[in-house]
VMD Tcl script that draws the C-alpha trace (Angstrom):
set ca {
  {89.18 21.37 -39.32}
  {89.44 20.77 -35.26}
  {92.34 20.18 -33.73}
  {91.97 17.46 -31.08}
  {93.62 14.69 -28.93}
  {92.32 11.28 -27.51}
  {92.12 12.82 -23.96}
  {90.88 16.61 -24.68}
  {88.46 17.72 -27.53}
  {88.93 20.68 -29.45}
  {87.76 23.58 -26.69}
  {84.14 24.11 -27.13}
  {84.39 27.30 -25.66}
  {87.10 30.13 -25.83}
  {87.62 33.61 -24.60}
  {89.83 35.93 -25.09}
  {91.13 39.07 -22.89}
  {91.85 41.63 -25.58}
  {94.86 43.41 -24.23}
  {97.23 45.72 -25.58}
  {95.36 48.46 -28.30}
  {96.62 51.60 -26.67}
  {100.32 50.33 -26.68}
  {99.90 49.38 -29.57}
  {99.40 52.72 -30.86}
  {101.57 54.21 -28.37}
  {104.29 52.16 -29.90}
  {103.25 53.31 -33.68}
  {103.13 57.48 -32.20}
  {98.90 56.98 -32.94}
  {96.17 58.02 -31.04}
  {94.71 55.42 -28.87}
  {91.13 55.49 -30.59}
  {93.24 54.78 -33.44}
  {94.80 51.59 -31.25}
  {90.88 50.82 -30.85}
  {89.30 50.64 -34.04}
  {92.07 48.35 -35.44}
  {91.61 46.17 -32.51}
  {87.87 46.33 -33.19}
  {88.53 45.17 -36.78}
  {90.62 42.46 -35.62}
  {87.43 40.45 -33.95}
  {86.22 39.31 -37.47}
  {88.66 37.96 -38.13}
  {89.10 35.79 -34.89}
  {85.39 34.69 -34.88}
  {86.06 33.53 -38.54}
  {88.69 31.39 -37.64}
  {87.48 29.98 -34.42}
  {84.24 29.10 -36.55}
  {86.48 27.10 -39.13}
  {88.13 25.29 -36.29}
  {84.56 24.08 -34.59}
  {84.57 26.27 -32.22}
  {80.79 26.92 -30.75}
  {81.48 29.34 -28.67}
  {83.97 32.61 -28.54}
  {83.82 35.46 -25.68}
  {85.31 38.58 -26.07}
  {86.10 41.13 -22.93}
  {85.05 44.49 -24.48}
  {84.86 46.62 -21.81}
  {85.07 45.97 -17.87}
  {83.44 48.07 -14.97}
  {87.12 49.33 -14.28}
  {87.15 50.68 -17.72}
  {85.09 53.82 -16.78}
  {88.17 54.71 -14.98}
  {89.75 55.59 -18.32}
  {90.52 58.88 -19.75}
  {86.86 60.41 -20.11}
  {87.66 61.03 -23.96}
  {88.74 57.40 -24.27}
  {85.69 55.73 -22.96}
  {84.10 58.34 -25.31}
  {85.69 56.77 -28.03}
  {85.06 53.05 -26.88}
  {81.42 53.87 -26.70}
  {81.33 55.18 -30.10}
  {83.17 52.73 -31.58}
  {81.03 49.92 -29.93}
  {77.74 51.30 -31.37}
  {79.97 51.39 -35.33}
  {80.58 47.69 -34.34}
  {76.76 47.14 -33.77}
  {75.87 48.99 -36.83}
  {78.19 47.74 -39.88}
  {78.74 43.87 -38.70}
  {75.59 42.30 -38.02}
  {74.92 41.81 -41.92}
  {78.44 39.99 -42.01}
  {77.35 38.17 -38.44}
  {74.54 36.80 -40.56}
  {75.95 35.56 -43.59}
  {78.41 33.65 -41.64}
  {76.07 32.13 -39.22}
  {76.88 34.30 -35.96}
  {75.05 34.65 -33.01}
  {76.03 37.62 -30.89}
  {75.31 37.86 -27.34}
  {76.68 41.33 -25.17}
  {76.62 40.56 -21.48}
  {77.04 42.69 -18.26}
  {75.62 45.64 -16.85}
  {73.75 47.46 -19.69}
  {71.90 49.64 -18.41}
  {74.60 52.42 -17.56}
  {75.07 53.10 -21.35}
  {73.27 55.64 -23.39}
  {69.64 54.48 -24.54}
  {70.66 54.23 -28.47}
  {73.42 52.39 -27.44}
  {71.18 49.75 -25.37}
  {68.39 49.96 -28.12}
  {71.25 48.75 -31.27}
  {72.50 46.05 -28.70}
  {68.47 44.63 -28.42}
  {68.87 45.14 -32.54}
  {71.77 43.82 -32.64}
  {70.69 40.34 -30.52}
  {67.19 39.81 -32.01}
  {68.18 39.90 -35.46}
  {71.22 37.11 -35.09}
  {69.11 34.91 -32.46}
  {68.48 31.88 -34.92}
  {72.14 32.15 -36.22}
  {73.58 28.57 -34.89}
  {77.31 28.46 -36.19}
  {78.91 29.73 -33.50}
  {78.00 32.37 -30.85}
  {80.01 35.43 -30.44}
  {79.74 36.72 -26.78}
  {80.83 40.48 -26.28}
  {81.54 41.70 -22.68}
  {80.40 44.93 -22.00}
  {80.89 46.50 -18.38}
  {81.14 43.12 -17.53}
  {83.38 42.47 -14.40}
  {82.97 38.65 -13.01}
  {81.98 39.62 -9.34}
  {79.47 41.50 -10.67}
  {78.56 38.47 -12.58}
  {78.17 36.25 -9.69}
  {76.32 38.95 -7.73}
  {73.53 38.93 -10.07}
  {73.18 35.81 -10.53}
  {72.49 35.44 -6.57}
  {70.40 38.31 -6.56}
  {68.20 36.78 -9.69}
  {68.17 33.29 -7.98}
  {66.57 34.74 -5.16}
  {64.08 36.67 -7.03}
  {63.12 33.35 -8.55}
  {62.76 31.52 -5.25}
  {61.41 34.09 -2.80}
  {60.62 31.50 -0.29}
  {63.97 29.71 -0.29}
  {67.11 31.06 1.78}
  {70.70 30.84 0.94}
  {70.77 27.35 2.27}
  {68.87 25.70 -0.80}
  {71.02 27.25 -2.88}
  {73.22 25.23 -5.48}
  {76.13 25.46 -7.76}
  {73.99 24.00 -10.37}
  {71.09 26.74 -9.36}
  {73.34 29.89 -10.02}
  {74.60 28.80 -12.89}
  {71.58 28.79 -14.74}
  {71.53 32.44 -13.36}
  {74.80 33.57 -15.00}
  {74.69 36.44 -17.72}
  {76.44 33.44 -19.81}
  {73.97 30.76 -18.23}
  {73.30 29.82 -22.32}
  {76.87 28.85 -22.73}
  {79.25 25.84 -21.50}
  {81.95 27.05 -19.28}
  {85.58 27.84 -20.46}
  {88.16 25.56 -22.11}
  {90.53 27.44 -23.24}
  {91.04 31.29 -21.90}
  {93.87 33.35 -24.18}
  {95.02 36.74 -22.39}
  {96.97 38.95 -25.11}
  {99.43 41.60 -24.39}
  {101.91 40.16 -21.99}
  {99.79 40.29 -18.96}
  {99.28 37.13 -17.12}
  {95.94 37.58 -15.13}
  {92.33 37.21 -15.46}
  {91.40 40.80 -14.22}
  {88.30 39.73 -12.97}
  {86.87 38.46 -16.31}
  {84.83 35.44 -16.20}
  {85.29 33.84 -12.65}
  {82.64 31.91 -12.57}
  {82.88 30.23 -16.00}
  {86.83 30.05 -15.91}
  {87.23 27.60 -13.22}
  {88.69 24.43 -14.71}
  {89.86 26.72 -18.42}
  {93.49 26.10 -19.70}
  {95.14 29.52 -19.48}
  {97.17 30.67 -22.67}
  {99.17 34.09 -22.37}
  {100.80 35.98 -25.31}
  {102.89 38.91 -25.49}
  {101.42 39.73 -28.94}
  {99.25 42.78 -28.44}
  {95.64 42.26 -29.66}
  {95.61 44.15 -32.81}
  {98.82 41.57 -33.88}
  {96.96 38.31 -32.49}
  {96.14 36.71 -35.77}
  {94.48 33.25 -36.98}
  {98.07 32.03 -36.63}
  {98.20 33.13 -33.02}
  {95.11 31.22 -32.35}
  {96.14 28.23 -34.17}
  {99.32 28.04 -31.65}
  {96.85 28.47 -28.53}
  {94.32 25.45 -29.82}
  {97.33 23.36 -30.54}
  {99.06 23.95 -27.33}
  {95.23 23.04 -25.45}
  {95.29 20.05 -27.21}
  {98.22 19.17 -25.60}
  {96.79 19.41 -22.30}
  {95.94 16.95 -19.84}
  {92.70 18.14 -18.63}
  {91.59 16.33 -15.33}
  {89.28 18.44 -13.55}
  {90.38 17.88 -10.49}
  {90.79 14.02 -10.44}
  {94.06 12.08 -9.61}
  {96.52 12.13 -12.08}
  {96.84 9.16 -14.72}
  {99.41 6.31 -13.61}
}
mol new
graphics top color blue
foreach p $ca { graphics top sphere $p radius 0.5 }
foreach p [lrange $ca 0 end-1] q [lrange $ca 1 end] { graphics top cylinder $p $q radius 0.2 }
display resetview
């Protein structure tokens, strides 16, 4: 059952920063992969309960184009554990009516790894429940780059001038999705690190301290409640 007030709607749309699973192993004396994988298993989870609460769409930051900057052994592990991810959930995405989308720049990771993620998409496409968008060397500058570059490969014959809000949105990797209502950041960080500009304009920002692999269905409860509390104006005057 959806939360939701006279003045704002249950959020349509949520995504989540996932902050927070190498201290969280750090804290526990683990290896970081080890911070990782539970993180990884903690997704499920989350797009369960964001389906039970109407959500239709959740977006998950995966992996950002600063990532590569990591520890060479860590994005190791990140990769491998992305194709597992591919590999063991899409039966489960299916059963439970999951669509799952990966956006950003592809085509820097290994060929198997871009041939599961075409898998991966094709065989969830008519799932309607609720979409599950993954971010993958995603970064939202890059986003907005493309998305000019692509409009103007669309109109050849039109300059910058023609160009609309309206016309690069429909050029956005998430151009299939309604922008953000409600944006969560775990891990005690209070910044968007460059996640989603575009789409994030006019979301409600929620930050938690809990580190990802501890941000559970009750977590996420508390951050739907406290958007429905918010008075959501979109720029307009404020109510008398």
């Amino acid at each position: 059952m959806s939360i939701a007030t006279p003045n704002t709607p249950a959020p349509q749309h949520i995504a989540i920063i996932m902050d927070g699973n190498r201290r969280w192993a750090k804290k526990r004396f683990m290896p970081v992969a080890l911070g990782h994988a539970i993180g990884a298993k903690r997704v499920r989870e989350i797009v369960q309960a964001c389906s039970q609460q109407g959500v239709r769409y959740l977006s998950l930051f995966a992996f950002s184009t600063e990532n590569w900057k990591r520890p060479d052994d860590e994005v190791s592990s990140l990769m491998g554990l992305f194709m597992t991810y591919l590999q063991k959930e899409v039966d489960s995405m299916n059963a439970n009516g999951v669509r799952l989308k990966i956006v950003g720049d592809i085509s820097r990771f290994a060929p198997a790894m871009q041939d599961l993620i075409a898998q991966a998409q094709a065989q969830t496409a008519n799932n309607d429940q609720i979409t599950l968008t993954v971010c993958a060397n995603y970064g939202g500058r890059w986003d907005m780059l493309q998305a000019a570059k692509s409009w103007q490969l669309a109109h050849p014959d039109q300059n910058l001038q023609s160009l609309t809000e309206d016309a690069l949105a429909q050029h956005l990797s998430t151009a299939y999705a309604p922008e953000i209502d409600l944006l969560i950041r775990t891990g005690g960080e209070s910044r968007v690190s460059n996640f989603m500009l575009w789409q994030a304009a006019y979301a409600e920002l929620f930050f938690t301290d809990d580190l990802w692999p501890d941000f559970g269905p009750g977590r996420l409860q508390e951050a739907i409640q406290w958007f429905a509390g918010r008075d959501r104006r979109f720029g307009s005057s404020a109510p008398l």
